[in-house]
C-alpha positions in Angstrom: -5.3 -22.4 38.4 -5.3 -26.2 38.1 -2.1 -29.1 39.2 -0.7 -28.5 35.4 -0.7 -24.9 35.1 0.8 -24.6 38.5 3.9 -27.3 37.4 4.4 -25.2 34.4 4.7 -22.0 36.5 7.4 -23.2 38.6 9.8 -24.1 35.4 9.8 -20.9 33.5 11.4 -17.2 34.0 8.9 -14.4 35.4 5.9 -16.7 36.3 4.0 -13.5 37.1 4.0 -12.7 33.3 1.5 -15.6 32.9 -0.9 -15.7 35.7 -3.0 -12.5 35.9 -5.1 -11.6 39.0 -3.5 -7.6 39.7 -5.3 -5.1 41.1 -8.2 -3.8 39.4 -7.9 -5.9 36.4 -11.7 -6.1 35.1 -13.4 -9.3 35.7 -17.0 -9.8 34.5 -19.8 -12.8 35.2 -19.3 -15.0 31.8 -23.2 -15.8 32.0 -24.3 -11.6 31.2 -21.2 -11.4 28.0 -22.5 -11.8 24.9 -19.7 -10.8 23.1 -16.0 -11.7 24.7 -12.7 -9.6 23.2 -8.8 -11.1 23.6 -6.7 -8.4 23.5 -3.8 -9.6 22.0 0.1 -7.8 22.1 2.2 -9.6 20.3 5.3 -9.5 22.9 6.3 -9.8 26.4 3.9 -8.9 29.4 6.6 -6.3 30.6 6.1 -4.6 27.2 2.7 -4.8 26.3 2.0 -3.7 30.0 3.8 -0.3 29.2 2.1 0.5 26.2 -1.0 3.1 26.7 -2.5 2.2 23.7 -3.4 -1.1 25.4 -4.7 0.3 28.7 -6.9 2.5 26.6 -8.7 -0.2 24.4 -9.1 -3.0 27.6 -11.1 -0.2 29.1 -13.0 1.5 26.3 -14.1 -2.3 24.9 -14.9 -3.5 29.3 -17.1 -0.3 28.9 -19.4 -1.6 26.3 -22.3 -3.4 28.4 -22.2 -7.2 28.2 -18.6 -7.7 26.1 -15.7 -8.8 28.4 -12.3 -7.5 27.3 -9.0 -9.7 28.1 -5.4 -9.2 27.7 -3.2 -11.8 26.2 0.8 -11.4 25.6 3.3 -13.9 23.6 4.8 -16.1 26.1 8.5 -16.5 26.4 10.1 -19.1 25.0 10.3 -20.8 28.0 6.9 -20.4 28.9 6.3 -21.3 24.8 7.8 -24.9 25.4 6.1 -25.8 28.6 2.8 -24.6 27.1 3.1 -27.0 24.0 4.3 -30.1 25.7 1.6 -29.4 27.9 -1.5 -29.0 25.3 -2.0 -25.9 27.0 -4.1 -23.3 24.9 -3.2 -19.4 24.7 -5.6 -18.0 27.2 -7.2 -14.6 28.7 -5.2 -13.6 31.6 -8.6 -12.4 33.2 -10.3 -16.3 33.1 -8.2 -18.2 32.0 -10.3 -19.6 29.1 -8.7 -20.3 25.8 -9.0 -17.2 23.5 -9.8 -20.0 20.9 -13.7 -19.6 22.5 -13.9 -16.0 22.1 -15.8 -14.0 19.4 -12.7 -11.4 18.5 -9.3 -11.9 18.5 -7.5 -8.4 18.4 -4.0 -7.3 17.9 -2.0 -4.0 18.7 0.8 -4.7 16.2 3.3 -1.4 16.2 6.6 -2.8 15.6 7.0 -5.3 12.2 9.7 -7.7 13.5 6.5 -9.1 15.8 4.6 -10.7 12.9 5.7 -13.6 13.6 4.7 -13.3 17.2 1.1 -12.8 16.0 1.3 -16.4 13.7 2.8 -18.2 16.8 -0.1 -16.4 19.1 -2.7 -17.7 16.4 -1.0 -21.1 16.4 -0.9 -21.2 20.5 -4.1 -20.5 20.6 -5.4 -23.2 18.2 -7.0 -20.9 15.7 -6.2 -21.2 11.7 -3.3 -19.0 11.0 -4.5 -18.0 7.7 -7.7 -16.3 7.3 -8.5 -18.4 4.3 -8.5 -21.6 6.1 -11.0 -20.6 9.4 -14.8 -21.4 8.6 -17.6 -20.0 10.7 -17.0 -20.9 14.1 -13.5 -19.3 14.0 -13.2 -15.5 16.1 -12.5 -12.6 14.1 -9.1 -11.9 14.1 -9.0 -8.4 13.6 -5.0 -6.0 14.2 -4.3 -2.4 14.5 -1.6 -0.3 15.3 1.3 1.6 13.3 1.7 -1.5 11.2 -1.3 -1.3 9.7 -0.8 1.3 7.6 1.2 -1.6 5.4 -1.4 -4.1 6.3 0.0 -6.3 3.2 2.5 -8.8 4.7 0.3 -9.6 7.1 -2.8 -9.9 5.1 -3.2 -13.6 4.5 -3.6 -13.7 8.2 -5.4 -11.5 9.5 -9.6 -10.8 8.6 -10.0 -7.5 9.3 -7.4 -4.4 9.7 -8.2 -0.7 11.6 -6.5 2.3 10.3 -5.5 4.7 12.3 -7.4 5.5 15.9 -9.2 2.7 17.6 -11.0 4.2 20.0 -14.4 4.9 18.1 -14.2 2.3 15.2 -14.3 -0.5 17.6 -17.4 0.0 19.0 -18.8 -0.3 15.7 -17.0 -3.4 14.8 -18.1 -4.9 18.2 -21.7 -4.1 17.5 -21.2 -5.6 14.0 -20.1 -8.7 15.5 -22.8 -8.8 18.1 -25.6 -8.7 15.3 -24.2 -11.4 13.2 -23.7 -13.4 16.4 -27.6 -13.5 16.5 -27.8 -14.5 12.9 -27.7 -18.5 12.9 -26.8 -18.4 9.1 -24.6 -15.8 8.4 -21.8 -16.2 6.8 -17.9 -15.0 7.8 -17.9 -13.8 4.2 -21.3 -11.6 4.5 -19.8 -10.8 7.9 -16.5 -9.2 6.3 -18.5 -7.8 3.4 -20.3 -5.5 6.2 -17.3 -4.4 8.0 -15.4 -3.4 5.2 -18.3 -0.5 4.9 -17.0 0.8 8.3 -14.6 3.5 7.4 -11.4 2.8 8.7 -11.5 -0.7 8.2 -9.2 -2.9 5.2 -10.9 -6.6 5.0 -7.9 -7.7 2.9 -10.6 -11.1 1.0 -11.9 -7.8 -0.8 -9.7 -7.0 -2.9 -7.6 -8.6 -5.5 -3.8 -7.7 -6.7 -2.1 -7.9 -9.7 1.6 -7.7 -11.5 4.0 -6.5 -13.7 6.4 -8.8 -14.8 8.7 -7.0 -13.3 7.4 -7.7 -9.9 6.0 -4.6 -9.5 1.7 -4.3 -8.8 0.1 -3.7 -11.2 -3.3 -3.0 -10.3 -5.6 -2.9 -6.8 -8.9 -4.4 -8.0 -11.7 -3.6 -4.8 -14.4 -5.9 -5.0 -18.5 -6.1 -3.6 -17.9 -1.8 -4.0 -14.8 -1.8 -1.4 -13.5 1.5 -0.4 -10.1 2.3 -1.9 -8.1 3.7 -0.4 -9.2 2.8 3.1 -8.9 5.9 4.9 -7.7 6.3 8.4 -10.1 6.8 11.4 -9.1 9.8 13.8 -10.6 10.4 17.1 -10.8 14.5 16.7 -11.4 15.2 20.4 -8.9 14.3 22.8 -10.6 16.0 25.6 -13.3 14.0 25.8 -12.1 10.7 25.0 -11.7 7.8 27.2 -7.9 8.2 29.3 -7.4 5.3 31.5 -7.0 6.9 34.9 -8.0 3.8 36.9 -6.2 1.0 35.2 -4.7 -1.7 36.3 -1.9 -1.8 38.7 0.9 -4.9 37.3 1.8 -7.6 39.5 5.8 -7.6 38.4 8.2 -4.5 36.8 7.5 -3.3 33.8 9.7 -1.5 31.1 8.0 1.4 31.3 6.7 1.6 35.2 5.4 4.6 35.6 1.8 6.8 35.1 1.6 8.2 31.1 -0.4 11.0 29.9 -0.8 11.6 26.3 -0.8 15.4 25.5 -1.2 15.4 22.3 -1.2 13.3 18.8 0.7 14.0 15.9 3.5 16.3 14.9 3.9 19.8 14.4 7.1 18.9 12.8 8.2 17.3 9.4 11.0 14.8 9.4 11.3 13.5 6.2 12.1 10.4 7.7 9.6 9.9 10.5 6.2 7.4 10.1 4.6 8.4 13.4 4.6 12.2 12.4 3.0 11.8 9.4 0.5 9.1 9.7 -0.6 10.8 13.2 -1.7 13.8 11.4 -3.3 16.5 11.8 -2.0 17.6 15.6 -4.2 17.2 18.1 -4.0 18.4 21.8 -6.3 18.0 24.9 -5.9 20.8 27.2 -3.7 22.0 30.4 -6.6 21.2 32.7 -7.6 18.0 31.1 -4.2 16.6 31.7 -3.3 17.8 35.1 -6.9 16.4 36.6 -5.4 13.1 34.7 -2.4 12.9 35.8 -2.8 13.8 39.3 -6.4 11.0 39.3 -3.6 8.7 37.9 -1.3 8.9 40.3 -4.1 8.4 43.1 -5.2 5.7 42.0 -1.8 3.5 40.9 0.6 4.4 43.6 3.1 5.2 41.0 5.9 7.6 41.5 6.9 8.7 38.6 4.4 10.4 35.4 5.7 10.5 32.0 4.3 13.3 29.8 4.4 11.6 26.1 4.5 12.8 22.6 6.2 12.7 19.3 7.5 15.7 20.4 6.4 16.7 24.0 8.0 20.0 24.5 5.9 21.4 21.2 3.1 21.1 24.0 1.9 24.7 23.6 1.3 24.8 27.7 3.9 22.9 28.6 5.5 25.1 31.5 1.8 25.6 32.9 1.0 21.9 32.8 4.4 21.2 34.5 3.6 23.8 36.8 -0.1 22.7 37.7 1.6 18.7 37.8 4.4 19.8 40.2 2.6 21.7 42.9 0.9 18.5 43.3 3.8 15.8 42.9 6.7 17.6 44.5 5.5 16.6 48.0 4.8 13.3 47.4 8.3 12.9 46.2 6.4 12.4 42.4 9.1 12.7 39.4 8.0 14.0 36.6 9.7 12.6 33.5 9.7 14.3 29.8 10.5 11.9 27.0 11.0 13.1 23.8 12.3 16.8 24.4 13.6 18.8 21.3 16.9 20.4 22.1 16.0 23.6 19.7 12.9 24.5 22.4 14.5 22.9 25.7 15.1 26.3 28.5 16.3 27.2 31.9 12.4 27.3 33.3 11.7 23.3 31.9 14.9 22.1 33.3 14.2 23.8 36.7 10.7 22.6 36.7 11.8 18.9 35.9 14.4 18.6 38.1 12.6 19.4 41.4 12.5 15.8 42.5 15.2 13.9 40.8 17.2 14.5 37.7 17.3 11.4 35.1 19.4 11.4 31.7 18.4 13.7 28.7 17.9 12.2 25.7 18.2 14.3 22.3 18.0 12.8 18.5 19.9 15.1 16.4 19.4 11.9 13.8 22.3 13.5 11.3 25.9 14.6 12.4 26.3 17.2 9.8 24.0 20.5 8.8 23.6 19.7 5.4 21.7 16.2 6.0 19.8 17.9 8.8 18.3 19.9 6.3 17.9 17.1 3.9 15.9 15.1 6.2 13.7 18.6 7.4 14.9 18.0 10.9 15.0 21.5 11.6 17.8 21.7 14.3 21.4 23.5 14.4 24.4 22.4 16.3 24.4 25.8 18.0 20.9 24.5 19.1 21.8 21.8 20.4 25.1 22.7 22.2 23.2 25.6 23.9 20.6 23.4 25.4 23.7 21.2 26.6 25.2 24.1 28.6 22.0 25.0 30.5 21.9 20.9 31.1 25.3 21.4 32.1 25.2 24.3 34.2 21.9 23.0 35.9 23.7 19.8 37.3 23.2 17.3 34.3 26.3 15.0 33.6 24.7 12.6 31.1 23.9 13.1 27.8 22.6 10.7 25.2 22.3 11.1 21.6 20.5 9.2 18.7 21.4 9.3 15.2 20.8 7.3 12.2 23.7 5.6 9.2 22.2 5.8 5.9 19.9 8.6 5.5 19.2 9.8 1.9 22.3 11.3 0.7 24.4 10.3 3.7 28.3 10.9 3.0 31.3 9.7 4.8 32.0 13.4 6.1 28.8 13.3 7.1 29.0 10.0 9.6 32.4 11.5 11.2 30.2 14.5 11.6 28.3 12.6 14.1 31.6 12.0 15.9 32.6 15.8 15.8 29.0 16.7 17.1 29.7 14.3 20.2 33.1 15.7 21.1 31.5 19.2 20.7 28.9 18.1 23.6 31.8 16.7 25.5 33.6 20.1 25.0 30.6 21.6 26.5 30.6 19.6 29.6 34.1 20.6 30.4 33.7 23.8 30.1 30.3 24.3 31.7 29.7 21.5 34.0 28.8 22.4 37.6 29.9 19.1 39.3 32.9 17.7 37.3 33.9 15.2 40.1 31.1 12.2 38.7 32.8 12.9 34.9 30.7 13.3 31.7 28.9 10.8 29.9 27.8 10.9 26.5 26.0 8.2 24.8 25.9 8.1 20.8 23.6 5.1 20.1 22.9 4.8 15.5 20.5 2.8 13.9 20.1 1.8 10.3 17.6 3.8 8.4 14.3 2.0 7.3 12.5 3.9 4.7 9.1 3.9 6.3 5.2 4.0 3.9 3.6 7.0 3.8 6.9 9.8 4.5 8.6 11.6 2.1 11.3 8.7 2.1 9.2 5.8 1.1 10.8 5.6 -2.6 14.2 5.2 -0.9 16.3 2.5 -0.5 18.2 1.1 2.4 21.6 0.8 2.5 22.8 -2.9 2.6 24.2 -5.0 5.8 28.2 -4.7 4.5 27.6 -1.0 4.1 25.8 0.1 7.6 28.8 -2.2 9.1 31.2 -0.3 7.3 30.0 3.1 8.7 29.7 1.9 12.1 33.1 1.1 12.0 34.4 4.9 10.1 32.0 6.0 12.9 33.9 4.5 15.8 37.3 5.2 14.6 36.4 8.5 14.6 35.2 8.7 18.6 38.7 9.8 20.1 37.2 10.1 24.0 36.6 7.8 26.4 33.8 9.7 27.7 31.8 9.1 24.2 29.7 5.8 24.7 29.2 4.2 21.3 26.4 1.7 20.9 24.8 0.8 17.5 21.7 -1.4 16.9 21.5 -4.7 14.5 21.7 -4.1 11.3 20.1 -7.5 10.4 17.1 -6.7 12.1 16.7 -3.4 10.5 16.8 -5.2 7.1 14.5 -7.5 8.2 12.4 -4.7 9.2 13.1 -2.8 6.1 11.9 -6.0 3.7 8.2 -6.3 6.1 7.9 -2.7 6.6 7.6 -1.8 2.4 6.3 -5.4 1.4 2.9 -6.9 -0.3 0.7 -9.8 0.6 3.6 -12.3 -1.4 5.8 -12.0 1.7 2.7 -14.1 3.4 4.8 -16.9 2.4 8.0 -16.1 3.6 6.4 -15.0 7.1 4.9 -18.6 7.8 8.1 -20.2 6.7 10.3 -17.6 8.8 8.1 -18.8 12.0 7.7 -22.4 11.0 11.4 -22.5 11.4 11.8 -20.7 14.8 11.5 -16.8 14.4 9.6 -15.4 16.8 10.2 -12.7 19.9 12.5 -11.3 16.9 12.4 -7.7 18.2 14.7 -8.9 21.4 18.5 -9.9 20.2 19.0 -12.9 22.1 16.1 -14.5 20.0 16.7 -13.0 16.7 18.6 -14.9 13.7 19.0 -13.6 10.9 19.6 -17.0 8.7 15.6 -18.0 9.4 14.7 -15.2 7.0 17.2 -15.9 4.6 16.2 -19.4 4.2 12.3 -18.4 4.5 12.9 -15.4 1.7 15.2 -18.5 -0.2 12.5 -21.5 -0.2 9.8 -19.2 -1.0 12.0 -17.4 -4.1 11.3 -14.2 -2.6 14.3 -11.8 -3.2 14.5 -9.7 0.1 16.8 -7.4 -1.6 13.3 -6.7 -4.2 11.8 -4.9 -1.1 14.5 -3.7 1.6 17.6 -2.1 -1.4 15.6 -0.9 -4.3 14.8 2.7 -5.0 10.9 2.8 -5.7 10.2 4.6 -9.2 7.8 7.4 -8.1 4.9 6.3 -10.5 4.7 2.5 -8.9 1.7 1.7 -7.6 3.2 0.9 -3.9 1.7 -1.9 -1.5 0.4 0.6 1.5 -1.2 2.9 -1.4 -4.7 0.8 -0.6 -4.7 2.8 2.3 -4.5 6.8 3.1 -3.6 8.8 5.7 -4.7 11.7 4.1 -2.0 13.3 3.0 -1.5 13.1 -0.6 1.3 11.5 -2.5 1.8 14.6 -4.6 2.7 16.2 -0.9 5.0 13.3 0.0 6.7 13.6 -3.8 7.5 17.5 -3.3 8.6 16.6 0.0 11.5 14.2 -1.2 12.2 16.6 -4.2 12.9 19.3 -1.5 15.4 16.9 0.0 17.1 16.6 -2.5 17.7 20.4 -2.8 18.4 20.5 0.9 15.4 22.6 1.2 13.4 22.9 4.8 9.9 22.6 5.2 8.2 25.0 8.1 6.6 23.4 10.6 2.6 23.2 11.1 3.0 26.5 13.5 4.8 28.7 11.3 2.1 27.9 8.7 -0.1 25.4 7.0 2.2 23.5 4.3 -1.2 22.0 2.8 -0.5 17.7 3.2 -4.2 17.5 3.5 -4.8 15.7 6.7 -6.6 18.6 8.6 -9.3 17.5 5.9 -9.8 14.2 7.8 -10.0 16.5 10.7 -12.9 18.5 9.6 -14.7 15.7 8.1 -13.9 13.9 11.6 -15.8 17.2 13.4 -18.7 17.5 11.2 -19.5 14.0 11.2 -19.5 14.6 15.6 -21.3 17.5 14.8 -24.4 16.0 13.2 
């Protein structure tokens, strides 16, 4: 750490975010690399540090023999300032070496108000920001992550997109890269021509778009015999791929501080609403055994005391009471919490809440998402009040006070009797507590937190529109007018970022434009509130003559050809059309146990096992 970087250190919040060096980060001799990876999250160290995603691509790329895998995060602005008045170059927390000098630049972009983060990362690190501009010598700037299933917006940027699971497409990227390194006179173009034959992969230079008049595309013209659509990759076998048990141990808190297991991917459910549930398709699990040999080598080898058993949905885990029970006997002792995110309060019983409760009790979190029964069933969410509240009593009973509750203002249909619904659910669940509490003396607390619906690509809601700022405003405040106890907790999140959201999370490769001006003029870290501001998109959207409105408030027409159509999850639009039209009748769809409803994505699953099978 040389005399500059050391000043720099002592100016800026969390100086730990920035330095590296924690135990059993991966450090390799730079003379035996021929190929060197920065891993790049595109916020804060505390987040990015949290996410599993990244622990398991630093150690499945640091297992390929002689490529070197290092993690980079966005600095804070703080750290931003110092770094530019400085001339200091993003770097690789592992050797501090400027990322600028690496073969492959990589991003894990899973939230769409951290574009911007990935320009000013590019821009930090001294690297082109638009693909179009970096010759030769330039790395490969390659993303992945949710967001790339609308890789459009941030096309002009980035060379090379993954779709879907990472695990096993990167290899083949990295080996691509490693034998054009050894060509002298290969081109960037020939390079991108040969990766856009690796399935998975979008190399946005192949292909051309054009427009209606209306604004509308026209036309997705491949070129050089580009796949269209790009379909996703999917890791079939969660069993035997890589879980990072021995990873490394952070130097500072993170959000998220705490061992994760995966059980499974995807969702046996469908929530007209939901992204992750669709485009995670078909479910797969690894097994009771797998996990509790994980989690229990996990928690050896960190020191943590807490293990968080993740999922879309984790109590659909089809051995969830014997994996909590093999977990348990183990963790109890050693004064180990187990934690279970993402519990569904139609399948939530007496046995779980004993199980989970052995060591310490922490809040329960339930997402009704709609106050009344009718837009339940409109949005396929497949849960009753009477659910619910029973699953509050046995919390009750068992010695839970706190409750929290997420919901969402303007869902498909939404009605004003439906938003005081929400209030009359919470008071129900107050209700509950008085009447079944067993320690009254600490009082109830109920948290109702809303969020402004996004219509999300590739869901049964991607045609719809989103309701505008003014309007979400208006039924946040009908909403709180109608919460009469001061036991009920209302919070709601920013509707400005949701529309900002809303405009890059249905956009094409024109908001390019509006993306560079948004960050030219300061918008970056946008997913944090005390950075956000609204007016540098307005004025970004405005000097580009981009009408935000074009992309966040219209209802799609069901025949347009939509940006995130040039790639496919596998489940076919026809599926996704019958879905909405089922909405609108208030019709429920069965979930993947009760029987197949025929989306198409256990296709990619075969495919996925006879391909493993050859």
């Amino acid at each position: 750490m040389d005399n500059k970087f050391q000043r720099i250190l002592k100016k800026v919040q969390k100086p730990a975010r920035y330095t590296g060096g924690e135990y059993k980060q991966i450090i390799k001799d730079k003379s035996v690399v021929d190929i060197r990876v920065a891993y790049c999250f595109p916020d804060t160290y505390e987040i990015g540090m949290s996410n599993l995603g990244l622990r398991i691509m630093y150690g499945i790329i640091n297992g390929f023999d002689r490529v070197w895998c290092e993690r980079v995060f966005a600095p804070w602005q703080d750290m931003e300032a110092e770094m530019r008045s400085a001339g200091l170059t993003l770097y690789g927390l592992e050797s501090g070496d400027p990322i600028s000098d690496f073969d492959i630049i990589s991003f894990s972009v899973g939230y769409e108000l951290s574009y911007t983060n990935v320009l000013n990362m590019l821009d930090l690190s001294g690297v082109n920001i638009r693909a179009a501009d970096r010759d030769n010598t330039a790395p490969l700037i390659i993303a992945g992550g949710s967001c790339c299933y609308n890789p459009e917006p941030l096309s002009d940027f980035i060379d090379l997109f993954v779709v879907g699971d990472g695990e096993e497409v990167i290899g083949e990227i990295i080996a691509l890269v490693k034998e054009n390194k050894k060509c002298a006179d290969s081109s960037r173009e020939e390079l991108l021509k040969a990766a856009s034959k690796i399935k998975g992969v979008y190399i946005p230079s192949q292909y051309d778009i054009t427009y209606n008049d209306d604004g509308t595309i026209n036309e997705v013209l491949p070129k050089n015999d580009a796949p269209f659509p790009v379909i996703k990759r999917i890791v079939s076998d969660l069993d035997s791929s890589y879980y990072p048990a021995d990873t490394i141990v952070p130097s500072m808190g993170l959000v998220h501080d705490r061992a994760v297991l995966e059980l499974f991917r995807g969702c046996i459910r469908g929530c007209r609403f939901c992204q992750a549930g669709h485009t995670n398709r078909p479910v797969r699990s690894r097994s009771c055994e797998t996990l509790v040999s994980q989690g229990i080598e996990a928690l050896e080898r960190s020191g943590y005391d807490e293990l968080a058993l993740l999922s879309l949905s984790t109590s659909d885990y089809a051995n969830l009471s014997k994996l909590c029970d093999g977990l348990i006997s183990w963790c109890e002792p050693r004064k180990i919490n187990l934690s279970l995110p993402s519990l569904r309060a139609d399948n939530f019983s007496v046995e779980l809440m004993e199980q989970v409760q052995k060591v310490r009790k922490s809040g329960l979190t339930f997402a009704p998402e709609a106050g009344s029964q009718r837009l339940r069933d409109v949005i396929n969410k497949n849960l009753t009040q009477e659910d619910l509240l029973k699953t509050c009593r046995v919390a009750f009973e068992g010695g839970w006070n706190s409750i929290k509750l997420y919901f969402m203002l303007g869902l498909p249909t939404e009605t004003d009797e439906d938003i005081i619904g929400i209030a009359e659910l919470a008071h129900a669940v107050f209700y509950t507590w008085k009447q079944y509490a067993k320690n009254k003396n600490r009082g109830a607390r109920i948290t109702v937190s809303t969020s402004c619906f996004v219509p999300k690509p590739h869901t049964p809601f991607q045609w719809e529109a989103q309701i505008s700022i003014d309007e979400y405003l208006r039924r946040v405040q009908l909403l709180k007018a109608s919460m009469k106890s001061k036991a009920i907790t209302y919070n709601w999140h920013s509707p400005e970022q949701g529309f900002v959201e809303a405009v890059l999370a249905r956009g094409d490769r024109r908001l390019g434009c509006a993306l560079e001006a948004a960050w030219k003029s300061g918008a970056r870290l946008d997913s944090w509130s005390e950075c956000f501001a609204l007016n540098h998109w307005t004025d970004a959207f405005a000097s580009c003559g981009i009408d935000p409105a074009f992309y966040a408030l219209r209802e799609r027409n069901d025949h347009e050809v939509l940006p995130w159509s040039i790639v496919s999850t596998g489940i076919g639009t026809d599926y996704f059309k019958n879905e909405r039209l089922a909405s609108r009748q208030g019709t429920k769809t069965t979930d993947c146990l009760e029987g197949c409803t025929n989306c198409g994505a256990c296709e990619l699953m075969q495919r996925a096992e006879d391909k493993n099978g050859e």
